[in-house]
mmCIF file as Biopython writes it, N, C-alpha, C and O atoms, coordinates in Angstrom:
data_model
#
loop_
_atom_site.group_PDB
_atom_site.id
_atom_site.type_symbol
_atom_site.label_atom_id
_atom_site.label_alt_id
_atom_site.label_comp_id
_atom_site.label_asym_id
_atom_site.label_entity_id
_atom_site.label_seq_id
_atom_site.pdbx_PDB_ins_code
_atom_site.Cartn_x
_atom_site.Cartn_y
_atom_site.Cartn_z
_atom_site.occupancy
_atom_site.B_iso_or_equiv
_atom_site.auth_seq_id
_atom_site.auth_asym_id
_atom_site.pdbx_PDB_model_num
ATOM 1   N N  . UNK A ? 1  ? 12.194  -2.056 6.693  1.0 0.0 1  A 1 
ATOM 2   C CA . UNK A ? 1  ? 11.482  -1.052 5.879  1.0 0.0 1  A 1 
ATOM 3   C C  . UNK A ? 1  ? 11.099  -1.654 4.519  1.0 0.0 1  A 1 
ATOM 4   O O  . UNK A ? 1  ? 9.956   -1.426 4.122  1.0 0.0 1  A 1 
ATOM 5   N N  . UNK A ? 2  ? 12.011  -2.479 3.675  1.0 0.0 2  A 1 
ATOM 6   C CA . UNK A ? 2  ? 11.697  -2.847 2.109  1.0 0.0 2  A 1 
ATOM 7   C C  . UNK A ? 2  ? 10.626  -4.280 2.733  1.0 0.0 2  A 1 
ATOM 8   O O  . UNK A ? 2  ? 9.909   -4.896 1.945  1.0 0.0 2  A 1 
ATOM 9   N N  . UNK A ? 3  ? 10.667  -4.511 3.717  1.0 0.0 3  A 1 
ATOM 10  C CA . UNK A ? 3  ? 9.656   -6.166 3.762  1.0 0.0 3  A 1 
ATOM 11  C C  . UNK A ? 3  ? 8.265   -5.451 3.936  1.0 0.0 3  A 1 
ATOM 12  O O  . UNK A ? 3  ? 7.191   -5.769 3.426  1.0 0.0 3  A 1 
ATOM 13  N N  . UNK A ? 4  ? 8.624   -4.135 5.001  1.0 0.0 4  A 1 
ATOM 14  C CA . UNK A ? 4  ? 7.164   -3.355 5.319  1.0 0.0 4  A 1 
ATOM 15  C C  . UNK A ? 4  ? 6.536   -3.011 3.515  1.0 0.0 4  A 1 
ATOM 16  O O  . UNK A ? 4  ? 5.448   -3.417 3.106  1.0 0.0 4  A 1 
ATOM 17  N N  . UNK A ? 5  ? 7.435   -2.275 2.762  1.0 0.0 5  A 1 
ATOM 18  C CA . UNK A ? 5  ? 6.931   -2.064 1.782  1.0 0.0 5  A 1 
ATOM 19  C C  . UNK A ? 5  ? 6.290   -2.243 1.017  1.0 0.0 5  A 1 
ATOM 20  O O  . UNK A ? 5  ? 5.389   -1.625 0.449  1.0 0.0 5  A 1 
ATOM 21  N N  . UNK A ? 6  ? 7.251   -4.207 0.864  1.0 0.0 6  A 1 
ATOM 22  C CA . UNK A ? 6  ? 6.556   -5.320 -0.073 1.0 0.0 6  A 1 
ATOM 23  C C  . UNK A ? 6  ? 5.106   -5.599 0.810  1.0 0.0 6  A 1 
ATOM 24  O O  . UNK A ? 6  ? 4.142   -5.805 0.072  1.0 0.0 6  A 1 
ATOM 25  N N  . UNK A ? 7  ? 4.927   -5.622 1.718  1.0 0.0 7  A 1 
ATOM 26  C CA . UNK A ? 7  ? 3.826   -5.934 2.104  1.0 0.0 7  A 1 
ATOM 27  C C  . UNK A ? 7  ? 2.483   -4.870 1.862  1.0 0.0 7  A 1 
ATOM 28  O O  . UNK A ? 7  ? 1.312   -5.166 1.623  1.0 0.0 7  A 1 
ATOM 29  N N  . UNK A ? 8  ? 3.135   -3.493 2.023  1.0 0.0 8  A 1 
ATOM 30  C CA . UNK A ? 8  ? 2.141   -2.468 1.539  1.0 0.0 8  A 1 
ATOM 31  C C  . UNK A ? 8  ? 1.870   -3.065 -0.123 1.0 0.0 8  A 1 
ATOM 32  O O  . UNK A ? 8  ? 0.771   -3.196 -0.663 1.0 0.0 8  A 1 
ATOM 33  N N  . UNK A ? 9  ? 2.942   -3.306 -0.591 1.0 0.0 9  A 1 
ATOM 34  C CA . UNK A ? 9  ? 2.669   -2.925 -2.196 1.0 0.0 9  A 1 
ATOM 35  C C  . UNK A ? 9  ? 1.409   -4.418 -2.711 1.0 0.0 9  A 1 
ATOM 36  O O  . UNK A ? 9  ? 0.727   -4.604 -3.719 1.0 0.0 9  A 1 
ATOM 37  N N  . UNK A ? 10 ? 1.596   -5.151 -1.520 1.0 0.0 10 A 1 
ATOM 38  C CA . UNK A ? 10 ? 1.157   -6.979 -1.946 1.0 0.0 10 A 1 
ATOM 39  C C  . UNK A ? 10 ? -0.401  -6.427 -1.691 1.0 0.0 10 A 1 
ATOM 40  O O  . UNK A ? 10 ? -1.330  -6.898 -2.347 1.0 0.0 10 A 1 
ATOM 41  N N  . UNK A ? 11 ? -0.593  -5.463 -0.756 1.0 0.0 11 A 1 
ATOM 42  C CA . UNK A ? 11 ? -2.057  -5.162 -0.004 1.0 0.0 11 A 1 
ATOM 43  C C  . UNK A ? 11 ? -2.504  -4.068 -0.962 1.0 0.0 11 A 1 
ATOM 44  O O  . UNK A ? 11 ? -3.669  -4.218 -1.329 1.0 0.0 11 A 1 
ATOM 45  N N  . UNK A ? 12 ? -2.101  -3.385 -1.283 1.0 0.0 12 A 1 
ATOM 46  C CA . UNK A ? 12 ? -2.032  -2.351 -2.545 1.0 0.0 12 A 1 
ATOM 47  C C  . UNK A ? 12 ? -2.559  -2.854 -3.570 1.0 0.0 12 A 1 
ATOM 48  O O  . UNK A ? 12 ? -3.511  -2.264 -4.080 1.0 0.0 12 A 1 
ATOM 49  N N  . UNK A ? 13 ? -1.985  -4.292 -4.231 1.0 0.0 13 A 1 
ATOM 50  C CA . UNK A ? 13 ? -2.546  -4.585 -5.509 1.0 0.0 13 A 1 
ATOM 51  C C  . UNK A ? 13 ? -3.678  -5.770 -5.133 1.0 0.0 13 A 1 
ATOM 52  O O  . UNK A ? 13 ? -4.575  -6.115 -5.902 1.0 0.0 13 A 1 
ATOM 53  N N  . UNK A ? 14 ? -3.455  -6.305 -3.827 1.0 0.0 14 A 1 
ATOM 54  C CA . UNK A ? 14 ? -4.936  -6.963 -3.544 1.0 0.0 14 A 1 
ATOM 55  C C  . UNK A ? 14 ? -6.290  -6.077 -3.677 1.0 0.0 14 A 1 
ATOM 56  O O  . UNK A ? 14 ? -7.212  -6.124 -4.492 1.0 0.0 14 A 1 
ATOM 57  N N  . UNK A ? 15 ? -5.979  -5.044 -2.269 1.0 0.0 15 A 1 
ATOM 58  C CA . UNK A ? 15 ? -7.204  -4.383 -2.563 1.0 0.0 15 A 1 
ATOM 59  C C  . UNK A ? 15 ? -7.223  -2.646 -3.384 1.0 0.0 15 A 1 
ATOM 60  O O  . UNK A ? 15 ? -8.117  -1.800 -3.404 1.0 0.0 15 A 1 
ATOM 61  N N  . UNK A ? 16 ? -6.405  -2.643 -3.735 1.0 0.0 16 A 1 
ATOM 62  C CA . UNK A ? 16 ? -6.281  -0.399 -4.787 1.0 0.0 16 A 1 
ATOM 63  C C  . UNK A ? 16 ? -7.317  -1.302 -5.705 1.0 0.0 16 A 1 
ATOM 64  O O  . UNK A ? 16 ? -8.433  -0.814 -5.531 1.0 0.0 16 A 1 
ATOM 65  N N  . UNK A ? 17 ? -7.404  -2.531 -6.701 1.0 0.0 17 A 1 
ATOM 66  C CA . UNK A ? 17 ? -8.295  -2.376 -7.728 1.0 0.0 17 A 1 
ATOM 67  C C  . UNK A ? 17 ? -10.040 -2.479 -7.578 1.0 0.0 17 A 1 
ATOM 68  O O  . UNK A ? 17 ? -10.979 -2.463 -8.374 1.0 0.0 17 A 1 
ATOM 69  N N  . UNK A ? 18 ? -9.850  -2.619 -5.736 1.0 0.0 18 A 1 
ATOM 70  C CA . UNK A ? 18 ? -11.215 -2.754 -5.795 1.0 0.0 18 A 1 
ATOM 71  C C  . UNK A ? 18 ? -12.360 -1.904 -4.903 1.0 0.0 18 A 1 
ATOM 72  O O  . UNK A ? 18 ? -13.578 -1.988 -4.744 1.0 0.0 18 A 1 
ATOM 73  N N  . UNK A ? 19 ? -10.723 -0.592 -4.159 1.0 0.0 19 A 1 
ATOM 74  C CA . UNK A ? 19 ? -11.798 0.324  -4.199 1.0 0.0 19 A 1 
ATOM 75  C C  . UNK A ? 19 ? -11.414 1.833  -4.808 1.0 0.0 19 A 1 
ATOM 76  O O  . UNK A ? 19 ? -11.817 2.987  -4.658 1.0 0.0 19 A 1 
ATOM 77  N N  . UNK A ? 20 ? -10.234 1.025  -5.704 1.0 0.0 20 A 1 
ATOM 78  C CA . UNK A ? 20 ? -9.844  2.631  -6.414 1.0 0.0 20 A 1 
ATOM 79  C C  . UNK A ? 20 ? -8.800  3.275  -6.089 1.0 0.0 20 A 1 
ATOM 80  O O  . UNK A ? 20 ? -8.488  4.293  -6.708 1.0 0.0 20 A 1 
ATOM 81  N N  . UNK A ? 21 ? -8.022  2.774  -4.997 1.0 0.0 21 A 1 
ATOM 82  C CA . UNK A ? 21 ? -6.913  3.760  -4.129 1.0 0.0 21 A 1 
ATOM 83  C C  . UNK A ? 21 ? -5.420  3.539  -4.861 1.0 0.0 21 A 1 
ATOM 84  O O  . UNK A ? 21 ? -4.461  4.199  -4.460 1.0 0.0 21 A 1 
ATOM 85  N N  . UNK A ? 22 ? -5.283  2.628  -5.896 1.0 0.0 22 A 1 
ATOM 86  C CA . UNK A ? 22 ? -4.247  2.327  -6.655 1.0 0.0 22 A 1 
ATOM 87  C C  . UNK A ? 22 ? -3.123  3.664  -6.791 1.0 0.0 22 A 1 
ATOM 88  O O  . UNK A ? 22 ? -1.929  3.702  -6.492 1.0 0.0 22 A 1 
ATOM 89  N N  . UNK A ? 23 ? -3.707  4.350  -7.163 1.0 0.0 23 A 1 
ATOM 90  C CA . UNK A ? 23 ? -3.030  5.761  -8.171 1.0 0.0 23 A 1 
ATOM 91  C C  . UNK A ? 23 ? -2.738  6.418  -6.819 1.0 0.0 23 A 1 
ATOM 92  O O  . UNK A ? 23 ? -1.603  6.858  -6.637 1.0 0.0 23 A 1 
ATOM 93  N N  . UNK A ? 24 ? -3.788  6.540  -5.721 1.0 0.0 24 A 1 
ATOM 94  C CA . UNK A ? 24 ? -2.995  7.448  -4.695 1.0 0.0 24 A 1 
ATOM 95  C C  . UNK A ? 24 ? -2.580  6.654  -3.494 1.0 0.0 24 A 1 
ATOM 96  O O  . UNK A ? 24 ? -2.444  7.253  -2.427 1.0 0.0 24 A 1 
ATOM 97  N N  . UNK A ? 25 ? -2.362  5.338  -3.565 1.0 0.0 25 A 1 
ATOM 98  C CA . UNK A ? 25 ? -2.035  4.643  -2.301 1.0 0.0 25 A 1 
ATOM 99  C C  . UNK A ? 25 ? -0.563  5.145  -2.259 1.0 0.0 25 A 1 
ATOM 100 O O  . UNK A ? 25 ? 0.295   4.987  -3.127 1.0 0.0 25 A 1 
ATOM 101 N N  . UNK A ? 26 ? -0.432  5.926  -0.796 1.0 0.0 26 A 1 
ATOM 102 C CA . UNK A ? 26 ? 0.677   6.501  -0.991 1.0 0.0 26 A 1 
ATOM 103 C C  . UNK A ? 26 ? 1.353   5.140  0.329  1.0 0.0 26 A 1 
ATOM 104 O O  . UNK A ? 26 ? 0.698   4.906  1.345  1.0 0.0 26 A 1 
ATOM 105 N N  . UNK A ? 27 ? 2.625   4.450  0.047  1.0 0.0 27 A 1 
ATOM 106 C CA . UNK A ? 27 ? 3.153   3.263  0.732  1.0 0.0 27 A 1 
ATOM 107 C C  . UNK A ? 27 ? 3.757   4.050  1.968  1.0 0.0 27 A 1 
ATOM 108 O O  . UNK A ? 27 ? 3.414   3.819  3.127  1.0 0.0 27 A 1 
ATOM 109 N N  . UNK A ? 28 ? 4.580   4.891  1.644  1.0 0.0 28 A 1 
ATOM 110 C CA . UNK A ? 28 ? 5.384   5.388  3.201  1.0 0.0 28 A 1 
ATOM 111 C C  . UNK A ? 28 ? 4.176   6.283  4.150  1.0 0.0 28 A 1 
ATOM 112 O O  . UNK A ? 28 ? 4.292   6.313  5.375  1.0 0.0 28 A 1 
ATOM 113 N N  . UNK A ? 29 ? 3.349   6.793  3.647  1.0 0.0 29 A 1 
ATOM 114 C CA . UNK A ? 29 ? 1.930   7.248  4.756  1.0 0.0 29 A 1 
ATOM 115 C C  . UNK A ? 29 ? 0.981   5.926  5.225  1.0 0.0 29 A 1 
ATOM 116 O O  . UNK A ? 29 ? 0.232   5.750  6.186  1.0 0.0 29 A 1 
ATOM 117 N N  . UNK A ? 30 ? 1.378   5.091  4.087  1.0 0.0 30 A 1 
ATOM 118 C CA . UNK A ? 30 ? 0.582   4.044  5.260  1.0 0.0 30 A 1 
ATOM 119 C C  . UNK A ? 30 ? 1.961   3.018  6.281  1.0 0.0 30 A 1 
ATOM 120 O O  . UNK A ? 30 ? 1.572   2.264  7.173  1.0 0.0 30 A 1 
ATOM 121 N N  . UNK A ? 31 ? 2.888   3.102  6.093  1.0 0.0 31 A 1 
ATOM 122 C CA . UNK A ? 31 ? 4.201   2.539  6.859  1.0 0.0 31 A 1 
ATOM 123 C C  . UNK A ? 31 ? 3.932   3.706  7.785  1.0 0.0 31 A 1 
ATOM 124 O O  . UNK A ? 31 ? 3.633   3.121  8.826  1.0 0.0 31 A 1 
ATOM 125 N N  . UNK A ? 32 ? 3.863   4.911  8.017  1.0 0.0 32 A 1 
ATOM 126 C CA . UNK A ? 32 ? 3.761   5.926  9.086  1.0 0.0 32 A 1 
ATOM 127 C C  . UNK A ? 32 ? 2.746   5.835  10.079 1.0 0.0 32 A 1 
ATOM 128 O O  . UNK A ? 32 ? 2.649   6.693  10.956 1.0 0.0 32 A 1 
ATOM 129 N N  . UNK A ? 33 ? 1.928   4.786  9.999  1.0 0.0 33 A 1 
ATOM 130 C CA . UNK A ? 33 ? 0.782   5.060  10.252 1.0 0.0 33 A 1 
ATOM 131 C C  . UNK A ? 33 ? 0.673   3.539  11.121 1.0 0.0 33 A 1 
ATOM 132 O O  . UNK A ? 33 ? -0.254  3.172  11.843 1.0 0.0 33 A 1 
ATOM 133 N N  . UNK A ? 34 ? 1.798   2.891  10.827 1.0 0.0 34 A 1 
ATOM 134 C CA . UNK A ? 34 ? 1.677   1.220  11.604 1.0 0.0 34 A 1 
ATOM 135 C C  . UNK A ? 34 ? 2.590   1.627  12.650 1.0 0.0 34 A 1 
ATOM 136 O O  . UNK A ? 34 ? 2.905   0.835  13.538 1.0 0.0 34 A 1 
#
């Protein structure tokens, strides 16, 4: 679960600044969703 996380959070700050989803990238709805 914390490696799934780090990996949401690594993909999060690659791409949230470039289409905006930063503030609502919610990490455990996208872990729900793999």
């Amino acid at each position: 679960r914390d490696e799934g996380r780090k990996a949401a959070e690594d993909f999060g700050r690659t791409c949230g600044p470039n289409i905006g989803v930063r503030s609502t990238f919610d990490i455990d709805d996208l872990l729900e969703g793999v």
